[in-house]
C-alpha positions as CSV (number, residue, x, y, z in Angstrom):
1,X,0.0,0.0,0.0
2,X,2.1,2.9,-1.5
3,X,1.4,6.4,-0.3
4,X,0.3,9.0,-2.5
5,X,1.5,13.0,-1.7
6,X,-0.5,15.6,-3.4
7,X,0.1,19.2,-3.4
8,X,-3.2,21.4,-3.1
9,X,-3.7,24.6,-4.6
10,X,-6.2,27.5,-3.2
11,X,-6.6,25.7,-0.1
12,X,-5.2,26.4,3.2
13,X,-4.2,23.2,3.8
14,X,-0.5,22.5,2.1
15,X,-0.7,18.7,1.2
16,X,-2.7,15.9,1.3
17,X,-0.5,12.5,2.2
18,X,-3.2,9.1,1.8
19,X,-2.8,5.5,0.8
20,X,-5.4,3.2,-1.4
21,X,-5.7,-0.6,-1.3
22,X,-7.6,-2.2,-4.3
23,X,-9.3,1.3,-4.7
24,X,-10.5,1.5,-0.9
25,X,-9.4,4.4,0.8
26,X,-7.3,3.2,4.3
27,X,-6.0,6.4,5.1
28,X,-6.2,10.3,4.6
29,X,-3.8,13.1,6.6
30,X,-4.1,16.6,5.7
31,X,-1.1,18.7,6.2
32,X,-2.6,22.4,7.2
33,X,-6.1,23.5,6.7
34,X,-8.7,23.8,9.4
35,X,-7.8,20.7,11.9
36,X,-11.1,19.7,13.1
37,X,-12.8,20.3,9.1
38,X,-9.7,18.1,7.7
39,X,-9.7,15.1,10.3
40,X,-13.6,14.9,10.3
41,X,-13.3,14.7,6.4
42,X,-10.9,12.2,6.5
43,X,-12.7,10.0,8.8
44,X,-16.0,10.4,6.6
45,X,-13.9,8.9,3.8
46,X,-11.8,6.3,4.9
47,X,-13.1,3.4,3.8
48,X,-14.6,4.4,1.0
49,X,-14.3,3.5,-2.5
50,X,-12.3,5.9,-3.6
51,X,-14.7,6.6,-6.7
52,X,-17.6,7.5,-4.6
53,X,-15.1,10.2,-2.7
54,X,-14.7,11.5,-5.8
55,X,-18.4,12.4,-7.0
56,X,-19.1,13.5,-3.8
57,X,-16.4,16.1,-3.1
58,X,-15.6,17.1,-6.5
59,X,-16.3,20.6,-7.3
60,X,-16.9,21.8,-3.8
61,X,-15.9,25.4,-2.8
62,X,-14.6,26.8,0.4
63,X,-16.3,30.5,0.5
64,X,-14.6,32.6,-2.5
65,X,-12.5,30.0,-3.5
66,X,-13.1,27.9,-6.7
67,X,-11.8,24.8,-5.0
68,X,-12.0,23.5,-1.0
69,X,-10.1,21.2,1.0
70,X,-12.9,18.5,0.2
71,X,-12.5,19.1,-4.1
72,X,-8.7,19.1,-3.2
73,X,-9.0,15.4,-2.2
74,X,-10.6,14.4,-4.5
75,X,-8.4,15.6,-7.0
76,X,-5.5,14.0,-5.4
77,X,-7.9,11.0,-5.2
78,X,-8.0,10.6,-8.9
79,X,-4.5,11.4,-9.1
80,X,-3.6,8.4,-7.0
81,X,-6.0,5.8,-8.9
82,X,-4.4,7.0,-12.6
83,X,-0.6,6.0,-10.5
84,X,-2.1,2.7,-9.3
């Protein structure tokens, strides 16, 4: 179970550091970002197919933002299942 680093952009939160297993979700840490938003998001997903992550976070926004912590995962989501 290899772990995947992704770098957001227009969050607050720096990087994203998770690991898949047959397209499962075991683990999600956020590095920055709102502590209690970020570990209660990761709880929420871990566990999950990683797919259904995705359609439910995608395109989310955080306030004036065009992205959000949440569309930031999945982004490095689908990042992590096309380096499978």
């Amino acid at each position: 179970m290899a772990e995947t680093v992704y770098k957001t952009h227009g969050t607050c939160s720096r990087e994203i550091r998770l690991s898949l297993e047959d397209g499962i979700i075991k683990h999600v840490e956020f590095v920055g970002g709102c502590a209690g938003n970020t570990a209660g998001i990761s709880k929420l997903v871990e566990g999950m197919p990683a797919e259904d992550a995705i359609k439910r976070l995608s395109g989310i926004t955080c306030g004036f933002k065009s992205t959000s912590c949440p569309d930031q995962l999945a982004r490095a989501l689908e990042m992590a299942l096309e380096n499978k």
